[in-house]
Biopython code that builds the backbone (N, CA, C, O; Angstrom):
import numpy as np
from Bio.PDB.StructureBuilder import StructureBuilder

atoms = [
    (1, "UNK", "N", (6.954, -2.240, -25.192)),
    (1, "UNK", "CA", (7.697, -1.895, -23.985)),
    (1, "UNK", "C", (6.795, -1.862, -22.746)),
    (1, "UNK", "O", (7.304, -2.167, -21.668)),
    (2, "UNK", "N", (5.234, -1.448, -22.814)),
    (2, "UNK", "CA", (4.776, -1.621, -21.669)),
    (2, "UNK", "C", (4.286, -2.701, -21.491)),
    (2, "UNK", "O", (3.162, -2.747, -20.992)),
    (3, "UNK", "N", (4.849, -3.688, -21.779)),
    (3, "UNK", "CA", (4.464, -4.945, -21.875)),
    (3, "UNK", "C", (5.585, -5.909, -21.822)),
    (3, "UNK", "O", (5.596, -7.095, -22.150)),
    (4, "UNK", "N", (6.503, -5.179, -21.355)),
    (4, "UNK", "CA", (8.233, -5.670, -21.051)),
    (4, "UNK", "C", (7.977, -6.659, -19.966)),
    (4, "UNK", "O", (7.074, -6.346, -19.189)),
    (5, "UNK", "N", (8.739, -8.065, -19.704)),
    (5, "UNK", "CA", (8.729, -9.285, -18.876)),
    (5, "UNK", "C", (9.800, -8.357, -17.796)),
    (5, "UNK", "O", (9.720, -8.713, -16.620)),
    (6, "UNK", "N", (10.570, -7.461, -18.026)),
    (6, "UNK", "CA", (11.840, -6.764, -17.379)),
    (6, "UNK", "C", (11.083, -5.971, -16.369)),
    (6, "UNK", "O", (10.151, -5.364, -16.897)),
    (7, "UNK", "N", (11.212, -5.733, -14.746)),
    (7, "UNK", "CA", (10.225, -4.682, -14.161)),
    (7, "UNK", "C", (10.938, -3.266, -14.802)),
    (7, "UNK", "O", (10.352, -2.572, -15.632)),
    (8, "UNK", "N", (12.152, -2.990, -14.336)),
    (8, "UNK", "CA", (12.977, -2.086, -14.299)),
    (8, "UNK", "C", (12.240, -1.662, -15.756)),
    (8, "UNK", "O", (11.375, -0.791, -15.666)),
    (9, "UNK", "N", (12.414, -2.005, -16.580)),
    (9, "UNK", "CA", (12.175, -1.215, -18.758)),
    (9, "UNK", "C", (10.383, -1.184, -18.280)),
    (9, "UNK", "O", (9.836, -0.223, -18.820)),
    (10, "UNK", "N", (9.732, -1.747, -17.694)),
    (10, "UNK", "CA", (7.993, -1.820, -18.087)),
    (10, "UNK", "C", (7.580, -0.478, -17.088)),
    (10, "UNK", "O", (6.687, 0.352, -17.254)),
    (11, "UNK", "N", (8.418, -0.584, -16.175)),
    (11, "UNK", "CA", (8.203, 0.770, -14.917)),
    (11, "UNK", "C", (8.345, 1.897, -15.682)),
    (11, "UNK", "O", (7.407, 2.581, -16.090)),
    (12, "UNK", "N", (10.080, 2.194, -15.979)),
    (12, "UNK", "CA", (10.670, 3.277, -16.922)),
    (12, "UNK", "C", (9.578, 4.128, -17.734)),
    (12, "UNK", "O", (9.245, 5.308, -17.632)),
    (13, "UNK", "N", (9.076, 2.936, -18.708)),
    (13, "UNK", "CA", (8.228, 3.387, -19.856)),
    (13, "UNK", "C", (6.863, 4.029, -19.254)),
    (13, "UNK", "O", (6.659, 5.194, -19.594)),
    (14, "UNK", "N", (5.942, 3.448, -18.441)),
    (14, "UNK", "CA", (4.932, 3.461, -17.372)),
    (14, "UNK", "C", (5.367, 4.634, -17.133)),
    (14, "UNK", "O", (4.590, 5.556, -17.379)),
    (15, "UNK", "N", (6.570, 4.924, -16.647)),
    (15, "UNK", "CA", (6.914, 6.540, -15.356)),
    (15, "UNK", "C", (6.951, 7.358, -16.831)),
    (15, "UNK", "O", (6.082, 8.181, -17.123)),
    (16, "UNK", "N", (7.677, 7.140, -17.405)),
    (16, "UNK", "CA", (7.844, 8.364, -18.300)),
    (16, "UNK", "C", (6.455, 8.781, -19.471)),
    (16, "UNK", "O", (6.310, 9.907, -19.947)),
    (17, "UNK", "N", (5.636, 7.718, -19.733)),
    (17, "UNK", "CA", (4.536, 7.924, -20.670)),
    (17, "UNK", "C", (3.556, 8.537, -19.552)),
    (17, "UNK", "O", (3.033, 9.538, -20.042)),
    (18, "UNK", "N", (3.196, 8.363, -18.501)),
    (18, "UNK", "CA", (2.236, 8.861, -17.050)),
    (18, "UNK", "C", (3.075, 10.014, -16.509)),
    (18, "UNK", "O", (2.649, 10.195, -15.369)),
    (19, "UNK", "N", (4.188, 11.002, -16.790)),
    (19, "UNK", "CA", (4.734, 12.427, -17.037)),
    (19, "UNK", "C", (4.195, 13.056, -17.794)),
    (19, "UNK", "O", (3.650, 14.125, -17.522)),
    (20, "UNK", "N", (4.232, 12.469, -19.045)),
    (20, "UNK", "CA", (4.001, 13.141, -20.441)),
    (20, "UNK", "C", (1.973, 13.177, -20.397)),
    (20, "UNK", "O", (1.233, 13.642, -21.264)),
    (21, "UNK", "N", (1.602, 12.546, -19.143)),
    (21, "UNK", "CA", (-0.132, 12.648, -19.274)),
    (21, "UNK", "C", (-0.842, 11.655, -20.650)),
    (21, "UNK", "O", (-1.969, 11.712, -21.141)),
    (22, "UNK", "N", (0.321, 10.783, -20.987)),
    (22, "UNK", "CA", (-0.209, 9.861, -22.397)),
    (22, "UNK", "C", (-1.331, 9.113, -21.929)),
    (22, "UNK", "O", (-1.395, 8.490, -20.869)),
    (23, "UNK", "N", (-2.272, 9.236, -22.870)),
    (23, "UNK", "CA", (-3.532, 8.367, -22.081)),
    (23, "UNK", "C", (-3.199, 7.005, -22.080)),
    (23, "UNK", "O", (-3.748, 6.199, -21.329)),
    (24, "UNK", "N", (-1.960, 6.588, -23.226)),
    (24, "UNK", "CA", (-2.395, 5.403, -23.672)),
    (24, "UNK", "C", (-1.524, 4.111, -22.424)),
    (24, "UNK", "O", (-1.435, 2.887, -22.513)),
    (25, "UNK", "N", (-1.029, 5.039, -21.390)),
    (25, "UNK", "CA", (-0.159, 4.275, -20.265)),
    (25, "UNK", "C", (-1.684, 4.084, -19.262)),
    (25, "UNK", "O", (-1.568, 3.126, -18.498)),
    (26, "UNK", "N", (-2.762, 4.659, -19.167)),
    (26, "UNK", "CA", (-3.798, 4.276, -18.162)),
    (26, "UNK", "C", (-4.096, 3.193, -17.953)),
    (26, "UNK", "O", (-4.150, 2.931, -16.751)),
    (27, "UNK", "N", (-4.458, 1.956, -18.987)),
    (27, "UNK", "CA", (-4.771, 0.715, -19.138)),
    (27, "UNK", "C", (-3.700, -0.252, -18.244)),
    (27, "UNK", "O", (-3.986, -1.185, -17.494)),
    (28, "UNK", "N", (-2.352, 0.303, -18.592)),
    (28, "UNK", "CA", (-1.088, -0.313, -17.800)),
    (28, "UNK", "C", (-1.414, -0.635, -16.492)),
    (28, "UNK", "O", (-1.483, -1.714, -15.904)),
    (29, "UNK", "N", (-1.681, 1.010, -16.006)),
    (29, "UNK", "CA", (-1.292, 1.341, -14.771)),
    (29, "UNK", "C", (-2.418, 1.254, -14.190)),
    (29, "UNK", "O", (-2.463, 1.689, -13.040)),
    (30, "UNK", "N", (-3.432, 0.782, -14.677)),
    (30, "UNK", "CA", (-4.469, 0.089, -14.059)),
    (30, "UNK", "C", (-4.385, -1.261, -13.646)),
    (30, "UNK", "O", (-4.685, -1.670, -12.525)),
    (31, "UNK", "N", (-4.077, -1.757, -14.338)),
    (31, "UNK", "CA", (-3.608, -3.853, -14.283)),
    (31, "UNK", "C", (-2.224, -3.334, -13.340)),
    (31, "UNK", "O", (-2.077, -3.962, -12.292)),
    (32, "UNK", "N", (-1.752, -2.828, -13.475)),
    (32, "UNK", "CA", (-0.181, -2.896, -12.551)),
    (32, "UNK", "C", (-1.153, -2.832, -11.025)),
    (32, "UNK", "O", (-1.013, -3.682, -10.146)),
    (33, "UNK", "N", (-2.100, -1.711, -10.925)),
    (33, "UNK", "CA", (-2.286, -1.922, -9.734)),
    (33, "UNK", "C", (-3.444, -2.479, -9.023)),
    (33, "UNK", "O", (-4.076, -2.035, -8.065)),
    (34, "UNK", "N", (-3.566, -3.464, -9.655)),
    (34, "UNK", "CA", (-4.542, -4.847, -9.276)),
    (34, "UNK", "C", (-3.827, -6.048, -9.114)),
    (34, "UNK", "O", (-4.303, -7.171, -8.946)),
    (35, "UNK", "N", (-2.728, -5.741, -9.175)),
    (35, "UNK", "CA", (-1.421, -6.999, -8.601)),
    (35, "UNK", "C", (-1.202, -7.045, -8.066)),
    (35, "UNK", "O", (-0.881, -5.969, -7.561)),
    (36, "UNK", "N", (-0.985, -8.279, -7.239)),
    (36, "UNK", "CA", (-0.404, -8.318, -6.186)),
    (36, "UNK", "C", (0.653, -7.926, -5.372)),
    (36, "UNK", "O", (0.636, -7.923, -4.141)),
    (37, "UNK", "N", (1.549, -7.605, -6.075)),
    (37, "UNK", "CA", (2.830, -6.733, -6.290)),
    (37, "UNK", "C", (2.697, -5.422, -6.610)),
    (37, "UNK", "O", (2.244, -5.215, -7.736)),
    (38, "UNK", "N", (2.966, -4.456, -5.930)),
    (38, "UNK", "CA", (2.614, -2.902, -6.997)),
    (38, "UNK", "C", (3.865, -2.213, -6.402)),
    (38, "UNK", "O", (4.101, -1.867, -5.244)),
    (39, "UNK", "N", (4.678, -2.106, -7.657)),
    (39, "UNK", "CA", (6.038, -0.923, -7.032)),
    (39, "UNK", "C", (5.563, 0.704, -6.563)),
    (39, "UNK", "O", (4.558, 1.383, -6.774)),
    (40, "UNK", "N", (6.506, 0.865, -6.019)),
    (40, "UNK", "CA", (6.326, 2.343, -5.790)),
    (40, "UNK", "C", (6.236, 3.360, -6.643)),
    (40, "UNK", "O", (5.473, 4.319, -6.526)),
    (41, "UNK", "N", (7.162, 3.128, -7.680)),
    (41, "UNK", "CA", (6.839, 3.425, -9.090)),
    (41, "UNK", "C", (5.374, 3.723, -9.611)),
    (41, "UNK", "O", (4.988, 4.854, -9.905)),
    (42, "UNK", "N", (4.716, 2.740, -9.680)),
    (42, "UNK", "CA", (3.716, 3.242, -10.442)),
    (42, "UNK", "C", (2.513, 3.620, -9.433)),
    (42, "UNK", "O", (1.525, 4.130, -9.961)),
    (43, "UNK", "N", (2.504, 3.514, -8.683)),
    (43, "UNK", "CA", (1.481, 4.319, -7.432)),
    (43, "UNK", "C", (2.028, 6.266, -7.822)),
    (43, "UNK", "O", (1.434, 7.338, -7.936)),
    (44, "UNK", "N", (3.492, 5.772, -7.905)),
    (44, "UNK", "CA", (3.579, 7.490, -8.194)),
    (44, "UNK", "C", (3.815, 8.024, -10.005)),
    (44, "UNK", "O", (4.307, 9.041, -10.494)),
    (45, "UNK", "N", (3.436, 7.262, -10.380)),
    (45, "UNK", "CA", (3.221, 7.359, -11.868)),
    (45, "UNK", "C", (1.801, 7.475, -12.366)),
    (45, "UNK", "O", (1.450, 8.094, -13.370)),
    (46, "UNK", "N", (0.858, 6.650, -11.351)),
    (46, "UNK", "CA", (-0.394, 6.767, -11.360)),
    (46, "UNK", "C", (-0.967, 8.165, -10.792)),
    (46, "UNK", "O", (-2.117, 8.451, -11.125)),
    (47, "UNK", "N", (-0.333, 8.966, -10.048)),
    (47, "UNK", "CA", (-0.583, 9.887, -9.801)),
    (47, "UNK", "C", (-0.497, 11.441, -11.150)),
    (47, "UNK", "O", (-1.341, 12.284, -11.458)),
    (48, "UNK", "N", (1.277, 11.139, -11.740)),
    (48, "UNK", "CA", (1.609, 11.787, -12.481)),
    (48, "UNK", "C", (0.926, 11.865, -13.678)),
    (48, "UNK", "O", (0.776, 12.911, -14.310)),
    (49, "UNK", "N", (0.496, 10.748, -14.013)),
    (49, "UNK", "CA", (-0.527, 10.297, -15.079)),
    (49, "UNK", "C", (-2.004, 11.253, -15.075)),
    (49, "UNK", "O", (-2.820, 11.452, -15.975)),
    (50, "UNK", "N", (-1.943, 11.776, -13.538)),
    (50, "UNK", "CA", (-3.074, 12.696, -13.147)),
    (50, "UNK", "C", (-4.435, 12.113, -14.074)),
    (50, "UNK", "O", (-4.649, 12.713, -15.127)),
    (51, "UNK", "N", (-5.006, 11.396, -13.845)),
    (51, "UNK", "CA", (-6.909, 11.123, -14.111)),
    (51, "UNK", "C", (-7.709, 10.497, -13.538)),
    (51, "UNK", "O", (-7.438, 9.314, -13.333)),
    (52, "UNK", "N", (-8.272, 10.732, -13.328)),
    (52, "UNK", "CA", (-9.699, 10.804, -12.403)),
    (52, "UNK", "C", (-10.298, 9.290, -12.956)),
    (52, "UNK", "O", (-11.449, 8.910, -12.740)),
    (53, "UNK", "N", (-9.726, 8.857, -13.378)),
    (53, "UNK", "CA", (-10.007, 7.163, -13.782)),
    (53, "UNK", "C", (-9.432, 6.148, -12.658)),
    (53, "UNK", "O", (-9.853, 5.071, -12.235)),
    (54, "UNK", "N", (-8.130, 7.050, -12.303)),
    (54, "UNK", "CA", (-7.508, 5.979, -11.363)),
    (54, "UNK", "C", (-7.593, 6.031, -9.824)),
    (54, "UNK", "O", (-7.221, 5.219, -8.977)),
    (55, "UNK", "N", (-8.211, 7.263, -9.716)),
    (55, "UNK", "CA", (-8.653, 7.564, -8.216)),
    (55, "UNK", "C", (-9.746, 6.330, -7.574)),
    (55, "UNK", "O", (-9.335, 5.866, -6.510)),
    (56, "UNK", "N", (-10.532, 5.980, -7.869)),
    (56, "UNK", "CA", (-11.300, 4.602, -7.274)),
    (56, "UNK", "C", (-10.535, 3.396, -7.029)),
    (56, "UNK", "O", (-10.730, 2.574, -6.134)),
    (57, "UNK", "N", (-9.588, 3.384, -7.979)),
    (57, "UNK", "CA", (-8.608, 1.646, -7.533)),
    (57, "UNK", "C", (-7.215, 2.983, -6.351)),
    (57, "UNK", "O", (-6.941, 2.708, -5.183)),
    (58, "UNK", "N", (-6.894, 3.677, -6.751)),
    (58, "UNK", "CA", (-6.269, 4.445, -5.178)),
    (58, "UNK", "C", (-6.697, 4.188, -4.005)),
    (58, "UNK", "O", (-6.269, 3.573, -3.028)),
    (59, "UNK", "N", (-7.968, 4.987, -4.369)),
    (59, "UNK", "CA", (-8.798, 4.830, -2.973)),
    (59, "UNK", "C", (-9.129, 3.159, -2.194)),
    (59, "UNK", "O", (-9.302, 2.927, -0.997)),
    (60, "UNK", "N", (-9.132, 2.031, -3.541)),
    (60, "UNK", "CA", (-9.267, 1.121, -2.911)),
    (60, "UNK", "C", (-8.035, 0.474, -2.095)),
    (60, "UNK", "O", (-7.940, -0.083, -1.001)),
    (61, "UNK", "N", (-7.390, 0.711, -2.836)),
    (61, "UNK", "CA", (-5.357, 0.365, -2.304)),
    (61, "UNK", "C", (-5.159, 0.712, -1.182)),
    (61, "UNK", "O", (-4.332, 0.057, -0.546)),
    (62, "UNK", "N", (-5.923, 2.013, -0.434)),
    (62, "UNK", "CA", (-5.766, 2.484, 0.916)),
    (62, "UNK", "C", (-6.618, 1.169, 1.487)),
    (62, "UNK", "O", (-5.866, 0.572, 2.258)),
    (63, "UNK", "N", (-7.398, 0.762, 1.432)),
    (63, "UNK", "CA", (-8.020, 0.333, 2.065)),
    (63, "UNK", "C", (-7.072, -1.658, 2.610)),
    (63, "UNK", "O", (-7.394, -2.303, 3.608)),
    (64, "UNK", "N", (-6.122, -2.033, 1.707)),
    (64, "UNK", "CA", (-5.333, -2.672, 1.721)),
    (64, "UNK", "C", (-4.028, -2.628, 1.953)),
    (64, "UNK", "O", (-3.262, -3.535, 1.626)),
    (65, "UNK", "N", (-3.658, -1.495, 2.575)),
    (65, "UNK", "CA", (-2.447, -1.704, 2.958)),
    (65, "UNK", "C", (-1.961, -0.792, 4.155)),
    (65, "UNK", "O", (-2.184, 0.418, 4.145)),
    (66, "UNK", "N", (-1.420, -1.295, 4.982)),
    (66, "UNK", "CA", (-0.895, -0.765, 6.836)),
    (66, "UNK", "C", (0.133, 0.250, 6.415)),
    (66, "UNK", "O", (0.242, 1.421, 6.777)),
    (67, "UNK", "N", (0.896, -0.478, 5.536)),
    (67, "UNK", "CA", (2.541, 0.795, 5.851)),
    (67, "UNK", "C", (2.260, 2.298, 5.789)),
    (67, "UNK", "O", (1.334, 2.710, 5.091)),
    (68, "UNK", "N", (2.791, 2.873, 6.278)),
    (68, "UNK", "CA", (2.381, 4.408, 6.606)),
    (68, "UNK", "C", (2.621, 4.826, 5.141)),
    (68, "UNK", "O", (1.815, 5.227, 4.302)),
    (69, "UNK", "N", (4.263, 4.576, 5.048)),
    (69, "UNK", "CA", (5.003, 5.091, 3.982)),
    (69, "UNK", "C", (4.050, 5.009, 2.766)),
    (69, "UNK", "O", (3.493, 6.083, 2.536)),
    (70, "UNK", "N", (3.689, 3.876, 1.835)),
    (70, "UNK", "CA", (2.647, 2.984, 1.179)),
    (70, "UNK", "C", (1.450, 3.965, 1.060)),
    (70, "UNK", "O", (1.204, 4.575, 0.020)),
    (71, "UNK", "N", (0.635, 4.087, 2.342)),
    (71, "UNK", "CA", (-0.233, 4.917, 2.183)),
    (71, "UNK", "C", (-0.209, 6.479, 1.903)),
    (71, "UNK", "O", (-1.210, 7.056, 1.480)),
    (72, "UNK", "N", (0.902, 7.085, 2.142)),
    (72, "UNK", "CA", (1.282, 8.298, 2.343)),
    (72, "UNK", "C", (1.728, 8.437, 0.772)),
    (72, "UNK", "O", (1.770, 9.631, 0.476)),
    (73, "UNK", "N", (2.145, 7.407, -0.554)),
    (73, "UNK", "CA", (2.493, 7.789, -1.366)),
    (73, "UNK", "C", (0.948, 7.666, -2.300)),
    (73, "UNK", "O", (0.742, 8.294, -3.339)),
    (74, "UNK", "N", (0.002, 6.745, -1.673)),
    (74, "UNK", "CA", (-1.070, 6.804, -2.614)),
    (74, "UNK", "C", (-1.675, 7.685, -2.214)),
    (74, "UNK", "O", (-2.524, 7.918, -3.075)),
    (75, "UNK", "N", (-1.830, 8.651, -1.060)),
    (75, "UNK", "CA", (-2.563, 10.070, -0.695)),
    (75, "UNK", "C", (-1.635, 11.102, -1.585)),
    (75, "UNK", "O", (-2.257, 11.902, -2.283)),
    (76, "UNK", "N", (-0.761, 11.129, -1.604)),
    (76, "UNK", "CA", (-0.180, 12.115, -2.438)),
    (76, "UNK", "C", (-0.358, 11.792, -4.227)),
    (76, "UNK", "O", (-0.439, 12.683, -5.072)),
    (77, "UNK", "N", (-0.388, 10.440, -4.484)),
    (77, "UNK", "CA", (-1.184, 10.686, -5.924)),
    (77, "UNK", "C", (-2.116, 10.567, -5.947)),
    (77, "UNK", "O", (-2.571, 10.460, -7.086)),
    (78, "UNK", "N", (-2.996, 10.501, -4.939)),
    (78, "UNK", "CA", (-4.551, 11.012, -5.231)),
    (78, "UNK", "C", (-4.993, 12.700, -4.858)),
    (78, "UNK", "O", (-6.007, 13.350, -5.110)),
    (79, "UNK", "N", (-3.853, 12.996, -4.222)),
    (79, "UNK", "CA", (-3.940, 14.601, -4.066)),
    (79, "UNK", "C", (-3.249, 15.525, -5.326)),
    (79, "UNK", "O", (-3.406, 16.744, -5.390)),
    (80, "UNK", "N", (-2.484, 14.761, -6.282)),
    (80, "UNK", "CA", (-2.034, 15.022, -7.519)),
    (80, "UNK", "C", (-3.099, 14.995, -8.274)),
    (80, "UNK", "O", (-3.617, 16.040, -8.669)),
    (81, "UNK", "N", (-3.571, 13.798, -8.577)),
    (81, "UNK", "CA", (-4.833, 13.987, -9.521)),
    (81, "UNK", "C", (-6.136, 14.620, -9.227)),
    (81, "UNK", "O", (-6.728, 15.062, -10.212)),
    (82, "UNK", "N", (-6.842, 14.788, -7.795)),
    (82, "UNK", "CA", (-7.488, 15.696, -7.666)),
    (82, "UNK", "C", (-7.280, 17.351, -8.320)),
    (82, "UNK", "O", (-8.122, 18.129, -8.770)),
    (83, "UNK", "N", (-5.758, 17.490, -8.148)),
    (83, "UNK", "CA", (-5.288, 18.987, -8.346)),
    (83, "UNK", "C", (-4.921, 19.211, -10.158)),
    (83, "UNK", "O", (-4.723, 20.236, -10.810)),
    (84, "UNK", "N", (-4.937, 18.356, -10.388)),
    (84, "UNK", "CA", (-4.988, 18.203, -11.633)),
    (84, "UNK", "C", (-6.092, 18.614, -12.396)),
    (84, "UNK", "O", (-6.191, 19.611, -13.110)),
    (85, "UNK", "N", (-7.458, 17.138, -12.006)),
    (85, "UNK", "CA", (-8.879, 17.468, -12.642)),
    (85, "UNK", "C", (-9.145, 19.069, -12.198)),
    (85, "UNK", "O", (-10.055, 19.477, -12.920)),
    (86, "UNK", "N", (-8.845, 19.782, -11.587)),
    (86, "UNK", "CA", (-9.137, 20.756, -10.818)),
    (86, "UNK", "C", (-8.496, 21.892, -11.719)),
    (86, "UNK", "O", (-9.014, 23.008, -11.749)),
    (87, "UNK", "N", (-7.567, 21.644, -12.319)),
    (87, "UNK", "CA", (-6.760, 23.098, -13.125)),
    (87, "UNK", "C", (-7.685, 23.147, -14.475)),
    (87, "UNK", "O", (-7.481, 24.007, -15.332)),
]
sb = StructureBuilder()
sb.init_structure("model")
sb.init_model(0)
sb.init_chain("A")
sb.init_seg("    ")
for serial, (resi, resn, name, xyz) in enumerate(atoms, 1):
    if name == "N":
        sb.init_residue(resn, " ", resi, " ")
    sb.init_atom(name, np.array(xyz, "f"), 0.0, 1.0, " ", f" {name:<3s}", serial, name[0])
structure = sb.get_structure()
C-alpha cells in the first residue's frame, strides 16, 4: 500500500502509519519529499511522523518554495517534530 500507483490510497496509508509514529512510513516520506510533486499531505504527515530524520530535507523544502501557505505548513511540521524530540 505504500507503494500504491493511486495518490489518494499511498497518502491515506503514509497519513495514517506517520500518526501512529510507525518508523516503517519514514523511508516513504522521505522519497515523497524529494519529488517533484509533494502533497500537502505528507509535508503534514512528515511532521506527525515526528523524527528528527526528516527535519534536514524540511529545512531544505523551505529553501524551495515561495508560497506562504507551503512554507507555513513545513514550519509547523518542523515545529512538531522539534516538540516531539523534545518530550
Amino acid at each position: 500500500m505504500l507503494l500504491d500507483t493511486n495518490d489518494d490510497i499511498r497518502i491515506e496509508v503514509i497519513s495514517g502509519l506517520a500518526e501512529r509514529k510507525d518508523e516503517r512510513v519514514l523511508e516513504t516520506i522521505i522519497k515523497e519529499l524529494k519529488k517533484g510533486v509533494i502533497f500537502d499531505e505528507i509535508i503534514i504527515a512528515a511532521g506527525n511522523a515526528g523524527s528528527k530524520e526528516l527535519l534536514p530535507i524540511l529545512n531544505e523544502l523551505l529553501n524551495e518554495f515561495r508560497d506562504e501557505r507551503i512554507i507555513d505548513k513545513i514550519n509547523e511540521s518542523i515545529k512538531k517534530i522539534k516538540e516531539n524530540v523534545c518530550e
